[in-house]
Backbone as CSV, one residue per row, in Angstrom:
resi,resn,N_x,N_y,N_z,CA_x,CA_y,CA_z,C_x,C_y,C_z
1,UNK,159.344,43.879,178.333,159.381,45.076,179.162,157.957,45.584,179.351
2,UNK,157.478,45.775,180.769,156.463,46.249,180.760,156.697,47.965,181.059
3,UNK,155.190,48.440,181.015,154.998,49.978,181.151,153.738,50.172,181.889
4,UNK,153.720,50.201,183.526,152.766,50.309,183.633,152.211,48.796,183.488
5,UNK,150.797,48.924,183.366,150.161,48.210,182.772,150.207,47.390,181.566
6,UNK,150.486,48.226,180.661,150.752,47.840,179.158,152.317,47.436,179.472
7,UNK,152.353,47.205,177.602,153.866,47.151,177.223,153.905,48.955,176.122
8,UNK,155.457,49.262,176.082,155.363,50.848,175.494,154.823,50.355,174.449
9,UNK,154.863,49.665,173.988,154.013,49.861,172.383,153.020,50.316,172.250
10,UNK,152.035,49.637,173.464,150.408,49.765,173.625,149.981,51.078,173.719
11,UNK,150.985,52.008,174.492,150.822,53.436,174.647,151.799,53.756,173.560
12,UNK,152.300,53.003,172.536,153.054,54.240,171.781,151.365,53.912,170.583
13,UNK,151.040,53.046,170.079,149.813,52.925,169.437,148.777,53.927,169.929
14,UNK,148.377,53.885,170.709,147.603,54.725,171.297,148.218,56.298,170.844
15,UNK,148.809,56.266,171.158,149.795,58.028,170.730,149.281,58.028,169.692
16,UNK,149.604,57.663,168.759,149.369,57.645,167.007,147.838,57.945,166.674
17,UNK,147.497,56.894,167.296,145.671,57.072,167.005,144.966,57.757,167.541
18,UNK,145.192,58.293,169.230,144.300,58.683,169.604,143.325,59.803,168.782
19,UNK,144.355,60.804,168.104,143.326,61.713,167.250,143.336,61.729,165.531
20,UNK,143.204,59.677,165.637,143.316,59.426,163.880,142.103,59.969,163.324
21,UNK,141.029,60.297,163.906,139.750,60.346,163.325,139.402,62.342,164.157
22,UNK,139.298,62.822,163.650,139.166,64.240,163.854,137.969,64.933,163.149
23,UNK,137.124,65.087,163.894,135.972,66.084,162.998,135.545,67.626,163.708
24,UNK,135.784,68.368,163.952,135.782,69.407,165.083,134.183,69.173,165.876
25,UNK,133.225,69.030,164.985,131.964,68.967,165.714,131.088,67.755,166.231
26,UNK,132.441,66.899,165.987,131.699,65.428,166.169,132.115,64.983,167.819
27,UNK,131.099,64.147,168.715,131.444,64.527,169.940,132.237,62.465,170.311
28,UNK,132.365,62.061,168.890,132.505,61.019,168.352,134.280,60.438,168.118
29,UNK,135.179,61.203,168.257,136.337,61.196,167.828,136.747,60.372,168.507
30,UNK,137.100,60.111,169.940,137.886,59.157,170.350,137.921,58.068,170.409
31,UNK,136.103,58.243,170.133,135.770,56.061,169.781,135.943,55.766,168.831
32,UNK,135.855,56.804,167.676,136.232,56.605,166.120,137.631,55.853,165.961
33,UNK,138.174,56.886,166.639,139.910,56.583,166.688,140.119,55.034,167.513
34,UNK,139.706,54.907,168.648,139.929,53.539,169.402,139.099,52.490,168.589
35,UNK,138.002,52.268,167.734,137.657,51.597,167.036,138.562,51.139,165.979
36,UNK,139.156,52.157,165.354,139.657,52.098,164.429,141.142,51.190,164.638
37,UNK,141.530,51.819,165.404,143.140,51.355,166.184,143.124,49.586,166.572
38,UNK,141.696,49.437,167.268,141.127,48.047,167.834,141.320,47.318,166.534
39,UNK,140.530,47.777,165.994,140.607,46.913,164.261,142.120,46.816,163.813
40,UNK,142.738,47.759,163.617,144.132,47.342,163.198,145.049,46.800,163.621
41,UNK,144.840,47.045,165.221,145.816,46.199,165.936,144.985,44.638,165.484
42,UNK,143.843,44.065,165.632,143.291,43.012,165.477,143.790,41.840,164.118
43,UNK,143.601,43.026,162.885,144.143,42.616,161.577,145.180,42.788,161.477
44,UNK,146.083,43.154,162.390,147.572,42.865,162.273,148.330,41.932,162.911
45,UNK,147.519,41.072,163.813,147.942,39.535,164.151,147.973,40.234,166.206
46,UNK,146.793,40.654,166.501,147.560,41.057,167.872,146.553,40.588,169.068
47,UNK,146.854,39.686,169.786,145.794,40.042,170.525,144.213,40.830,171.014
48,UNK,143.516,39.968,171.390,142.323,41.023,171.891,142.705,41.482,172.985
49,UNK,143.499,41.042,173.414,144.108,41.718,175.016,144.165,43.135,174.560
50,UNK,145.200,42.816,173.694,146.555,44.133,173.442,145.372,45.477,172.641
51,UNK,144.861,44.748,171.936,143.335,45.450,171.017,142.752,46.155,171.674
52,UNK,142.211,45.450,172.988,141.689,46.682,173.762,141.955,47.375,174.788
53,UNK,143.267,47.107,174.996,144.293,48.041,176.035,144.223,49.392,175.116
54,UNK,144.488,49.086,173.669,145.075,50.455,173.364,143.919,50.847,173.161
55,UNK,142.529,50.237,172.357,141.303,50.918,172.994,140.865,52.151,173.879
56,UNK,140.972,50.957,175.311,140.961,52.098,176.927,141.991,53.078,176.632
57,UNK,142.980,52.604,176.400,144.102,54.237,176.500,143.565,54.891,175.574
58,UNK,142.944,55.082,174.638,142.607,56.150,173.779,141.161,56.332,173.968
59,UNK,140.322,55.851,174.621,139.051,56.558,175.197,139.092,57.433,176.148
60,UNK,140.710,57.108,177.351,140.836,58.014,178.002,141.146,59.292,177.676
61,UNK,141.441,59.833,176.212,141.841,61.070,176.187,140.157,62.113,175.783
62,UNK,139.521,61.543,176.324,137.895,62.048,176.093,138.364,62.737,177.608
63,UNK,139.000,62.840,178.477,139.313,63.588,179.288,137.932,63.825,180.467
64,UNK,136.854,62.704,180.023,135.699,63.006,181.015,135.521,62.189,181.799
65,UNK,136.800,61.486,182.576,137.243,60.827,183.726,138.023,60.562,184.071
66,UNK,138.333,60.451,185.829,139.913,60.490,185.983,141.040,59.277,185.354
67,UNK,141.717,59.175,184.676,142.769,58.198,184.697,142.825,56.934,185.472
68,UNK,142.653,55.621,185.410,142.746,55.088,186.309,143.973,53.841,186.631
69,UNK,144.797,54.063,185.438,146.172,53.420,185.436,147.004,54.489,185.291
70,UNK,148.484,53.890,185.543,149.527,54.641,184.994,149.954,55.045,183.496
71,UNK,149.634,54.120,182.669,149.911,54.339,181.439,148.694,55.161,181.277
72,UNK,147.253,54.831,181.616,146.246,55.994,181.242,146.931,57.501,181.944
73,UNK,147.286,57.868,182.646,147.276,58.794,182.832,148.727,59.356,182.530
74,UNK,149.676,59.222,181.804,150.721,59.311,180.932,150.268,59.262,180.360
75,UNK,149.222,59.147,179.439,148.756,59.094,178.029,147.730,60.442,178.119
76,UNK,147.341,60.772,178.788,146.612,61.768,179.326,147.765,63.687,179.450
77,UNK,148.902,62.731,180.241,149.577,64.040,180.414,150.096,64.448,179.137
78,UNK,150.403,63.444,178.187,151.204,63.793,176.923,150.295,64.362,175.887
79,UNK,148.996,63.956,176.017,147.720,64.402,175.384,147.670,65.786,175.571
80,UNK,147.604,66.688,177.111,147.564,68.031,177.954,148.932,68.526,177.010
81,UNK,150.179,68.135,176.907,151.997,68.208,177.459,151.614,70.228,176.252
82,UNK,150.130,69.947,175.757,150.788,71.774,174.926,150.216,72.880,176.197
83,UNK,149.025,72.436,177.028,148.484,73.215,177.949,149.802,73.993,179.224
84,UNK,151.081,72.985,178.669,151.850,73.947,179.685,153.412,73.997,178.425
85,UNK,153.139,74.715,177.521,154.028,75.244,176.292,154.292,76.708,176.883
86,UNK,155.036,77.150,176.497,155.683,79.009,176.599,154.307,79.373,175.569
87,UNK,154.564,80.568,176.652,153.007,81.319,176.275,152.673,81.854,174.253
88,UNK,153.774,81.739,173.835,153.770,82.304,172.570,153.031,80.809,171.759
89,UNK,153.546,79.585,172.210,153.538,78.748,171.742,152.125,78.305,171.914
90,UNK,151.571,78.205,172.880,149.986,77.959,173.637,149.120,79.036,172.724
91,UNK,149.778,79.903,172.914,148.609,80.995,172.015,148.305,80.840,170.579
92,UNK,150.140,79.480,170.095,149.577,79.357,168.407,148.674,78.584,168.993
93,UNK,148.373,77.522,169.335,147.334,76.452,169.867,146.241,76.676,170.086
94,UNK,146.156,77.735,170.791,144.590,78.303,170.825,143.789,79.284,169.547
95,UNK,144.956,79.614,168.599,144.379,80.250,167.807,143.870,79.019,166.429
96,UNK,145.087,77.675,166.707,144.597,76.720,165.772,143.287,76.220,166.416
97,UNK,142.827,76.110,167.761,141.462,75.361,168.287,140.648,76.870,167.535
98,UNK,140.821,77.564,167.422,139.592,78.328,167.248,139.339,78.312,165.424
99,UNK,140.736,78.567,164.528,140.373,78.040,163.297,139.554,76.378,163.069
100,UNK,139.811,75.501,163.970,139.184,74.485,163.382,137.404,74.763,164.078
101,UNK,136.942,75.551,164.651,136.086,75.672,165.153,135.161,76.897,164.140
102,UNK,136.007,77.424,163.294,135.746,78.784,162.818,134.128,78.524,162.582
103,UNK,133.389,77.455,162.238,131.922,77.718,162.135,131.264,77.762,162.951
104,UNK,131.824,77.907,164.328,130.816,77.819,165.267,130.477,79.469,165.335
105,UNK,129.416,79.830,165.934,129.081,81.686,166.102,130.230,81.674,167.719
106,UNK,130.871,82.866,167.050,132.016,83.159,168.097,131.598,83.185,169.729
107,UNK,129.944,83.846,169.924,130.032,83.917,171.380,129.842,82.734,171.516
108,UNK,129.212,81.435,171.167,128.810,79.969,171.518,130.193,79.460,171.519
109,UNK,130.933,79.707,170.649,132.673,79.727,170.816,133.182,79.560,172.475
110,UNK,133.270,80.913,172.309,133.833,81.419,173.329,133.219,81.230,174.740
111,UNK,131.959,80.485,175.106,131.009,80.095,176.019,131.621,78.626,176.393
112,UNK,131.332,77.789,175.076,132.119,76.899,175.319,133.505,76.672,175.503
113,UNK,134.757,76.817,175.095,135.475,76.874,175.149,135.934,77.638,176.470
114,UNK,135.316,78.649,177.037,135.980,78.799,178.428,135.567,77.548,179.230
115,UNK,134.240,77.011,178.761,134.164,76.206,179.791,134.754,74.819,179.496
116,UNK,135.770,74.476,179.089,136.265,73.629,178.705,137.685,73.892,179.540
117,UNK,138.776,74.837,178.999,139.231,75.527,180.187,139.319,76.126,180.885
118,UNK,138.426,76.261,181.715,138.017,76.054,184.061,137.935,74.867,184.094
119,UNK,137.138,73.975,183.066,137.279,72.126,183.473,139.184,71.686,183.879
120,UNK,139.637,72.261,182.982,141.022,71.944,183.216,141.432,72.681,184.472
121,UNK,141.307,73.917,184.395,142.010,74.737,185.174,141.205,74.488,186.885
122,UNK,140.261,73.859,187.082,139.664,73.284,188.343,140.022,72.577,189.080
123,UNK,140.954,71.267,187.625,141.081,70.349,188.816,142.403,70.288,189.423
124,UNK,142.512,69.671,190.482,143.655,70.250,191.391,145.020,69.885,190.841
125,UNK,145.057,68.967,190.112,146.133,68.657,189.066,146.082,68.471,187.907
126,UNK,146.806,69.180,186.935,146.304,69.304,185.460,147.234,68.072,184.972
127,UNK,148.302,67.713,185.523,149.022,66.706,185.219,149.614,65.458,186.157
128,UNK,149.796,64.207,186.057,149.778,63.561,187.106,151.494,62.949,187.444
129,UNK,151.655,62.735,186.476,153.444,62.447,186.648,154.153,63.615,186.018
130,UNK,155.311,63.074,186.786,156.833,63.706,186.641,157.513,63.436,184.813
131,UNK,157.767,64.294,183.826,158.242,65.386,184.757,157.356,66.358,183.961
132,UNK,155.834,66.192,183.902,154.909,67.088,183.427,154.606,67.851,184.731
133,UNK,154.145,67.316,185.744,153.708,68.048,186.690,154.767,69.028,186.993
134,UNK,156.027,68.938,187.666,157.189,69.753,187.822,157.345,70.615,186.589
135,UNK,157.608,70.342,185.595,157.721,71.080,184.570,156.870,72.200,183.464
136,UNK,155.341,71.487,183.838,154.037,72.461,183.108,153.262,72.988,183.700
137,UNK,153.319,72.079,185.188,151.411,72.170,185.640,151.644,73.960,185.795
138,UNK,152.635,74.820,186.452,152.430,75.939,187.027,152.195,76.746,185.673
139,UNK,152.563,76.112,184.384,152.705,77.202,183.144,151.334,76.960,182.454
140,UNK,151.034,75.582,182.589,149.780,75.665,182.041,148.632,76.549,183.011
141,UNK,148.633,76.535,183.987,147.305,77.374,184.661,147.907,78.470,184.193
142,UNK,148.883,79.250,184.335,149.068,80.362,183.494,148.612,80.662,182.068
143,UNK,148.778,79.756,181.292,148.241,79.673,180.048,146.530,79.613,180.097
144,UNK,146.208,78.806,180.599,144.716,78.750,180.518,144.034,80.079,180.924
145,UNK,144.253,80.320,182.295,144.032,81.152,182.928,144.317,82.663,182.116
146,UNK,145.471,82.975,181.077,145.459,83.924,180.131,144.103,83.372,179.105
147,UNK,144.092,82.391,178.585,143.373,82.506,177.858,141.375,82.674,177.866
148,UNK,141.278,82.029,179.317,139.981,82.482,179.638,139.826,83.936,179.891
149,UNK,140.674,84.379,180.344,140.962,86.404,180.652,140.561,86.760,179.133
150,UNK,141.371,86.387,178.109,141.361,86.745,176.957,140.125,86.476,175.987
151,UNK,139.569,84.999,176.394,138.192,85.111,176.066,136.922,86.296,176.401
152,UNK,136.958,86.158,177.895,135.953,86.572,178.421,136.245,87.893,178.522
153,UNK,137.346,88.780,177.942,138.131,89.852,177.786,136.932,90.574,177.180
């Protein structure tokens, strides 16, 4: 069965790893994680094909280019899928991005982090398939859009 491009595995691997390696200030995480994933899929009897499919799908969630398959960009929307949560729920989310950030000085915080979401909230679609787009895209600009108000509040 294919998916896309891949087979689901390749994007369910990718799911798992994309944020195996987490450091809040490291600008390093997603290659950490796709390195890491590459290697295990490798030492677990798998293809270099398959090795660096799930690779690309998990570099794409560095979010600093458009998608350029289907499974990349399903892997992308499910990555976004909290940016359009009920507002109570988004707000735990933003209060956990700001605890893991807690050492940064709040206005450099809050400088960055708005500008992180307007990057989202700019582009003309925050999500690319169904049934994220139908179902979040209008709640997430709501969400973001509260929360830059609330920053820059």
């Amino acid at each position: 069965m294919r998916f896309g491009d891949t087979v689901p595995r390749e994007v369910e691997l990718a799911l798992w790893f994309h944020d195996a390696i987490y450091e809040p200030l490291s600008g390093k995480n997603e290659k950490k994680s796709a390195d890491w994933a590459q290697s295990f899929v490798l030492e677990n009897g798998a293809s270099r094909d398959i090795a660096d499919r799930v690779h690309r799908l998990i570099m794409v969630t560095e979010h600093n280019a458009p998608a350029k398959t289907s499974d990349e960009s399903l892997l992308v929307d499910i990555d976004l899928a909290v940016l359009g949560t009920e507002p109570a729920i988004y707000q735990i989310f933003e209060e956990g991005v700001r605890s893991e950030y807690k050492m940064v000085p709040w206005p450099l915080y809050k400088k960055k982090r708005v500008e992180v979401l307007k990057g989202f909230l700019d582009r003309p679609r925050i999500f690319q398939n169904e049934p994220f787009l139908t179902e979040r895209e209008q709640q997430a600009r709501k969400n973001l859009a509260a929360a830059i108000s609330k920053l820059d509040g």
